[in-house]
C-alpha positions in Angstrom: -15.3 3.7 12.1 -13.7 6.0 9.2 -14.0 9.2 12.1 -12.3 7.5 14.5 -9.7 6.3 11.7 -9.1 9.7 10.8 -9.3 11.2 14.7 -6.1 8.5 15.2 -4.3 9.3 12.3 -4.3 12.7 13.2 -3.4 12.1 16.9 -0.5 10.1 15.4 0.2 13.1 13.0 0.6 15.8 15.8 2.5 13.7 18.3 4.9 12.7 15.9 5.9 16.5 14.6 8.1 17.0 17.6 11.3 15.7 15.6 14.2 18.4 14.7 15.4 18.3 11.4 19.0 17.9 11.6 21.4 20.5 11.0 24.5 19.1 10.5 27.0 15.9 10.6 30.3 14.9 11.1 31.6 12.1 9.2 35.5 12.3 9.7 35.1 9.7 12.5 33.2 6.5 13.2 34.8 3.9 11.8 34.3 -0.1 12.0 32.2 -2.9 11.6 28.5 -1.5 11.2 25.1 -2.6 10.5 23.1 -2.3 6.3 19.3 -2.6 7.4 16.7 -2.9 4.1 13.8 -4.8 3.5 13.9 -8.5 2.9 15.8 -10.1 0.2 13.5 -11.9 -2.2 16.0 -12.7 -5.2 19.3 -13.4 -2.8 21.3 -11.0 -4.9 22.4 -8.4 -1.8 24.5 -10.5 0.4 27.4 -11.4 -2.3 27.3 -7.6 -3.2 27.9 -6.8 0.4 30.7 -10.0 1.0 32.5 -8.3 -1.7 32.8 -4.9 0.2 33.9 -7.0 2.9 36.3 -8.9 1.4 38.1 -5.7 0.6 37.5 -3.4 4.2 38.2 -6.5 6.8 38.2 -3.7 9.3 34.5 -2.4 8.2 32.5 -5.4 7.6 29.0 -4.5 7.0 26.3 -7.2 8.7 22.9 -7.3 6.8 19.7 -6.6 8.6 17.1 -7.7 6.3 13.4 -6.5 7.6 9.8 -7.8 6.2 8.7 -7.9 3.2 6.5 -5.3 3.2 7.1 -1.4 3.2 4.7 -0.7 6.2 6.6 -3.0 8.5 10.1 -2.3 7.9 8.9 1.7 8.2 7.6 0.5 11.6 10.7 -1.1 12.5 13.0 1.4 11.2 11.1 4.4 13.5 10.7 2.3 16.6 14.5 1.6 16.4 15.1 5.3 15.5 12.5 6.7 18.6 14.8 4.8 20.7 18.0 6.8 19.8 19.4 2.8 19.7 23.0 3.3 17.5 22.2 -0.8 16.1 21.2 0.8 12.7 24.0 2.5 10.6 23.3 2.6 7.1 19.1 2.7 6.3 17.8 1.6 2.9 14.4 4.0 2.8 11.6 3.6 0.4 11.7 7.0 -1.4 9.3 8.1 0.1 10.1 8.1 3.8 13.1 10.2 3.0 10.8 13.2 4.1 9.3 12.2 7.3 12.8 10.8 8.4 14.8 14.3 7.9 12.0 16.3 9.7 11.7 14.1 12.7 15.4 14.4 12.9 16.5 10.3 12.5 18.6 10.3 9.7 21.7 13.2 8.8 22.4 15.7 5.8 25.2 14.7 2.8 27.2 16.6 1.0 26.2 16.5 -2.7 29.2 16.7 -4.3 30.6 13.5 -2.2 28.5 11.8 -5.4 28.1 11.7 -9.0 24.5 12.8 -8.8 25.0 14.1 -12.6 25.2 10.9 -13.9 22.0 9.5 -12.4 18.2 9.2 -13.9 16.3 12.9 -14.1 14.0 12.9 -11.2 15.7 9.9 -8.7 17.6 12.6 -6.9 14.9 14.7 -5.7 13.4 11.2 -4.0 16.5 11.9 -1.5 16.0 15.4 -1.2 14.3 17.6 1.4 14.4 21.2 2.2 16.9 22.2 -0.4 19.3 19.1 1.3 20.7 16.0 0.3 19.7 13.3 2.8 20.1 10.0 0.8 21.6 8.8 -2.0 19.8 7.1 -4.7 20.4 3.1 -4.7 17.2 1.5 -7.1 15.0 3.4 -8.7 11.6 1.6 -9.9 8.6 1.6 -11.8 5.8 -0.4 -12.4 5.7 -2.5 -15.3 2.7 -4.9 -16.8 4.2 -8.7 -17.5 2.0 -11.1 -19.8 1.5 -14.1 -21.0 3.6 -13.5 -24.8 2.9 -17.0 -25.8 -1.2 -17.2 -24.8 -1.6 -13.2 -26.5 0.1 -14.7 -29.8 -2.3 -17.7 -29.5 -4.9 -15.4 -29.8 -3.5 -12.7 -31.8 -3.3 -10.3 -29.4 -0.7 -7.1 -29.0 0.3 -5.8 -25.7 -2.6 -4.1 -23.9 -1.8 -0.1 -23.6 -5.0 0.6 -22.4 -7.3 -0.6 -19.9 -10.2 -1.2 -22.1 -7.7 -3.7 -24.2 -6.5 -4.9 -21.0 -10.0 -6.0 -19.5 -10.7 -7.9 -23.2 -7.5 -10.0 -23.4 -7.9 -11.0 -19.5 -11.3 -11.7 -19.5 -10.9 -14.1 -23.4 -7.6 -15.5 -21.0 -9.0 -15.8 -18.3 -12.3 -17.7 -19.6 -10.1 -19.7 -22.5 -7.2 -20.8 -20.3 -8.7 -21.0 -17.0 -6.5 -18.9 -15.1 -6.6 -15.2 -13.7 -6.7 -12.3 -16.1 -4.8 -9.6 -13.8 -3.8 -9.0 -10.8 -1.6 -6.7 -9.0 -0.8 -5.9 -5.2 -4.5 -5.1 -3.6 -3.7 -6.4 0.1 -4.5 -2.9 2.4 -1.0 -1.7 2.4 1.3 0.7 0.9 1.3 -1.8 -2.4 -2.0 -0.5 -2.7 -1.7 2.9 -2.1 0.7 2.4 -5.2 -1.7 0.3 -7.7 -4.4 3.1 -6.7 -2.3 5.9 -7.4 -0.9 4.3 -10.4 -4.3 4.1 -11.4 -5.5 7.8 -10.7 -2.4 8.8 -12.8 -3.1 6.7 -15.7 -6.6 8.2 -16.1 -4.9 11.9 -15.9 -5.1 12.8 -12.3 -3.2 12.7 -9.2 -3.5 12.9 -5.6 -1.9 15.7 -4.0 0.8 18.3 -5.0 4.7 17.3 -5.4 5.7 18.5 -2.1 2.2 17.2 -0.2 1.1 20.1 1.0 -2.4 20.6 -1.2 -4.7 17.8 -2.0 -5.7 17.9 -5.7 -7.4 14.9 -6.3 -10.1 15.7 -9.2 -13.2 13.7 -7.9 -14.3 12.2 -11.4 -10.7 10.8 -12.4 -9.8 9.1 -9.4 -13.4 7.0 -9.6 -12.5 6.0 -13.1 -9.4 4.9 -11.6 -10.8 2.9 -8.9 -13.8 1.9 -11.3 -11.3 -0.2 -13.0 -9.8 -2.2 -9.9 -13.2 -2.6 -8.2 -15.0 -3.6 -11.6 -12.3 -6.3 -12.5 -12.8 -7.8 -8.9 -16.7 -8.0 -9.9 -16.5 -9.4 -13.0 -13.8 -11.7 -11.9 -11.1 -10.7 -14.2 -9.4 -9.7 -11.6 -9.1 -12.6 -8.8 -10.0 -12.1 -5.3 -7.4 -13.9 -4.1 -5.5 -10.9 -4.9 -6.6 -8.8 -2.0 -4.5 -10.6 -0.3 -1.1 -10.3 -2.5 1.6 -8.1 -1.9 4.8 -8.2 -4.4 5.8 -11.6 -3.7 2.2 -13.3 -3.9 1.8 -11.5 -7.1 5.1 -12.5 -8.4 4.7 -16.2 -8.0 1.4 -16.6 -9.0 2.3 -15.0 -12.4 5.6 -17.2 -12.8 3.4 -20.4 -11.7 1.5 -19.6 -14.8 -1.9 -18.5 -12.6 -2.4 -15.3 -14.0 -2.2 -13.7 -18.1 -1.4 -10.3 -16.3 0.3 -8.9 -13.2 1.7 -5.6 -12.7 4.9 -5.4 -10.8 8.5 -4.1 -10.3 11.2 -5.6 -12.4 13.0 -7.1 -10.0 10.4 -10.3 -10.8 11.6 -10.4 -14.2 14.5 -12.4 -13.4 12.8 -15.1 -11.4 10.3 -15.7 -14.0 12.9 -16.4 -16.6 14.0 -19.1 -14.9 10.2 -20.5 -13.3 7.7 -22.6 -15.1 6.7 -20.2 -17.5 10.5 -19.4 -18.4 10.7 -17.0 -21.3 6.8 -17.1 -22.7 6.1 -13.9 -20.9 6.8 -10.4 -21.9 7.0 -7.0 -20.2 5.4 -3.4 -21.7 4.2 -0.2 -20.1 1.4 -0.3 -17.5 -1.8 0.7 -19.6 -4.4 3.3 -19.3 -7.7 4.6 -20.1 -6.8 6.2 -23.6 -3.1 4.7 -24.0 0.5 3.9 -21.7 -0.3 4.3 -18.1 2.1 6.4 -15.8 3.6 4.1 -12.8 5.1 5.3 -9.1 8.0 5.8 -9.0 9.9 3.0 -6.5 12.9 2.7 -5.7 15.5 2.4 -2.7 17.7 5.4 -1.0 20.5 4.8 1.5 20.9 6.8 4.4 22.7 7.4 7.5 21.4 7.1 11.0 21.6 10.0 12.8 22.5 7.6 16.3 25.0 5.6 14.1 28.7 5.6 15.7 30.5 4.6 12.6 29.0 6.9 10.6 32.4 7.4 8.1 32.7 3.4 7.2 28.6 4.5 6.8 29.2 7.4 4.6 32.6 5.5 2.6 30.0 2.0 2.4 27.0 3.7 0.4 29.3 5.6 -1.8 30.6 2.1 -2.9 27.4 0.8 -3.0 25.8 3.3 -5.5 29.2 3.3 -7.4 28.7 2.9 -11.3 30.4 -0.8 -10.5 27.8 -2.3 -8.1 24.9 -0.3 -9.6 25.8 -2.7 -12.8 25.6 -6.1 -10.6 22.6 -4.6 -8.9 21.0 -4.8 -12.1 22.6 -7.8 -13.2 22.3 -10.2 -10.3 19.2 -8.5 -9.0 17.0 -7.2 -11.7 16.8 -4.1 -9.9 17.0 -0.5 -11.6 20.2 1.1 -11.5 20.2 5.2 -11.1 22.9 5.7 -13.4 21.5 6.4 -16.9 23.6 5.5 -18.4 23.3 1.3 -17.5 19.6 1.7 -19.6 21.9 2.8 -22.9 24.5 -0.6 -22.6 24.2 -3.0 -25.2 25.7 -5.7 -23.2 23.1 -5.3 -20.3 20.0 -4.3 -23.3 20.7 -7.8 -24.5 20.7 -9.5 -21.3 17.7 -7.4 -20.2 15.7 -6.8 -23.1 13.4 -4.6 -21.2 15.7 -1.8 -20.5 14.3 0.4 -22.8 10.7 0.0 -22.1 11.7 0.3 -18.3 13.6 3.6 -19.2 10.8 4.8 -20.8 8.3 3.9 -17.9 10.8 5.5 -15.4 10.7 8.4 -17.3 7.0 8.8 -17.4 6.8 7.5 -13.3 5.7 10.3 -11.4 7.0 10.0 -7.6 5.0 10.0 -4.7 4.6 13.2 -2.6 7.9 14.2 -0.4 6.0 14.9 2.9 6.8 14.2 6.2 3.3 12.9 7.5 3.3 10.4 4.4 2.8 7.6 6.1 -0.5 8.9 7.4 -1.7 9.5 4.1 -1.1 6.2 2.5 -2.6 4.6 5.6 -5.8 6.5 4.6 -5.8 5.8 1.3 -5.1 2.0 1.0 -7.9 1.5 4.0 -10.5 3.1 2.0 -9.4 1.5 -1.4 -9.3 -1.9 0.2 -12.6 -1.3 1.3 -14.3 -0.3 -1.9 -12.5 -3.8 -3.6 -13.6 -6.2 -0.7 -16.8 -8.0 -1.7 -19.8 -7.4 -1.8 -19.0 -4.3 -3.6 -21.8 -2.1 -1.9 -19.9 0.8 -1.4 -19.9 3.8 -4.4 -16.6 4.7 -6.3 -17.7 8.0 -6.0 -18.6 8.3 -2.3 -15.4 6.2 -1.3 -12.8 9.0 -3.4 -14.9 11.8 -2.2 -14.7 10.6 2.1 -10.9 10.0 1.1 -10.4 13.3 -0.2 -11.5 14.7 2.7 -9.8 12.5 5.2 -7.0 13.7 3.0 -7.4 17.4 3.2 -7.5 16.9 7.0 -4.6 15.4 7.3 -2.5 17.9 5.4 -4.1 20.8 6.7 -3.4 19.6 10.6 0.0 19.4 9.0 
């Protein structure tokens, strides 16, 4: 079953390696009403930012598209869109990590850096949008994975914030048996969310899984089992729920604000919900742990781009130059709970007080490590969350060690039929 897995993700690789990278674009025409497609609004925070563009450009109204939920399926209907050279899609919001895969195959076109204030953004969120030595998106949210808990249960108990797993897996399990609800969870259904928890995890034991630019597997065998050891060992001892194998952000997010779990790792873009949900302010936010100390997250986040079949491609162009302005990256954060890119939003007293997790956030953006910029990405994750998901699904019969070593080779394939 894993062969032919592997013989159709490599089918899919090859076919799909046809695309031209575009050369150039012309933005002095194109103007009008267009379409912003993104994933699914959770927190209703994206349509008053856009009324207020609209409000002010009558002639270039922007009309939301809002996709799934989940990564994998607005990928899939972002490229079947894009395959069919259809002009419905003007301005794209990409997960960072598409950005490569959509400049090779030719969907999406080049931008001039100094259009934007690229200076004044985070270290490191800029290169998400870059490919080839060109600019092809411009930085919109960044992210990184944070741990929320319980603050009032841990000071019950006289517990500090977990920073590594070891005191994570003690505070869930005394939670978890004391209080009779989950200990931790994350996002463990068999989809890029997990691709992210289980590189999350690899990191925070001191490994990775391939190169920056995705060209060279160099997963170290020993550190990625410890990091899956922890995810498949909480499921077994039941620190971990197994109803999260079936949670992506959302499911995670609400059963942590219902007050069903001590623990959940997820973007901060929950943290505003929860303030106002059951639990209301007795939860806190930290760094995600690790084996000896602060874990290192993904780093997330969203990057606008413009479709290479788009006819209004200057309203495109003048729309996400607006929309990553210093201005609306502010109410992003503010009526979103979404990281801004500029850096400096994380150094505002205003916003620090409002958001008291700025500076931890800061911090775990700095120490985020982003996920490979390769164009057969998708591929890879596809490979990886299928064999993590297998080695957490009960009855736990398959080895950590024999699970990381058939991915690293499934892996190695993949990138070398590159």
């Amino acid at each position: 079953m894993r062969h032919l897995l592997l013989v159709t993700l490599v089918v899919v690789l090859v076919t799909g390696c046809s695309g031209a990278v575009a050369q150039n674009a012309d933005h002095s025409g194109g103007s009008g009403p267009f379409t912003f497609v993104t994933g699914r609004d959770t927190t209703g925070y994206l349509q008053p930012l856009i009324d207020r563009w609209n409000q002010t450009h009558p002639a270039e109204k922007a009309t939301l598209l809002e996709l799934p939920e989940a990564a994998d399926e607005q990928r899939a209907q972002m490229v079947a869109n894009l395959q069919a050279k259809s002009d419905r899609y003007d301005v794209l919001g990409l997960d960072v990590v598409w950005t490569a895969e959509f400049a090779d195959a030719g969907w999406i076109v080049p931008l001039e850096r100094g259009t934007f204030p690229l200076d004044r953004f985070l270290p490191s969120v800029t290169d998400t949008a870059v490919y080839r030595g060109k600019l092809w998106a411009v930085p919109y949210t960044s992210n990184a994975g944070l741990l929320y808990y319980r603050k009032d249960l841990l000071a019950k108990e006289g517990f500090n914030p977990p920073t590594t797993w070891a005191e994570l897996r003690k505070q869930a399990r005394v939670l978890h048996d004391r209080y009779g609800i989950g200990g931790y969870a994350g996002q463990f259904l068999a989809y890029e969310g997990l691709t992210v928890n289980f590189a999350e995890a690899v990191q925070s034991a001191g490994g990775q899984i391939l190169n920056r630019d995705g060209t060279q597997v160099t997963m170290d065998t020993a550190k990625a089992t410890t990091g899956l050891d922890f995810l498949v060992n909480g499921l077994r001892e039941g620190w971990i729920p197994r109803e999260s194998l079936s949670y992506k952000e959302e499911e995670s997010r609400l059963a942590f604000q219902e007050g069903r779990l001590a623990f959940a790792r997820n973007w901060p873009h929950a943290y505003g919900p929860a303030t106002t949900s059951p639990i209301g302010r007795k939860f806190g936010v930290t760094r995600l742990p690790g084996l000896d100390g602060p874990g290192s997250s993904s780093l997330g986040g969203i990057n606008l781009a413009i479709s290479a079949y788009s006819k209004r491609q200057k309203s495109a162009l003048e729309f996400i130059r607006y929309f990553t302005g210093l201005e609306n990256e502010r109410r992003v954060l503010a009526d979103g709970s979404f990281p801004p890119v500029w850096a400096e939003l994380y150094d505002d007293p205003a916003l620090i007080k409002r958001f008291p997790y700025l500076p931890v956030l800061k911090d775990s953006l700095l120490s985020a490590r982003p996920r490979p910029a390769s164009a057969n990405y998708n591929q890879l994750s596809l490979v990886i969350a299928s064999a993590v998901s297998n080695a957490l699904t009960p009855p736990f019969d398959e080895n950590s060690d024999d699970v990381v070593t058939s991915m690293k080779g499934q892996l190695n394939e993949i990138v070398r039929a590159r």
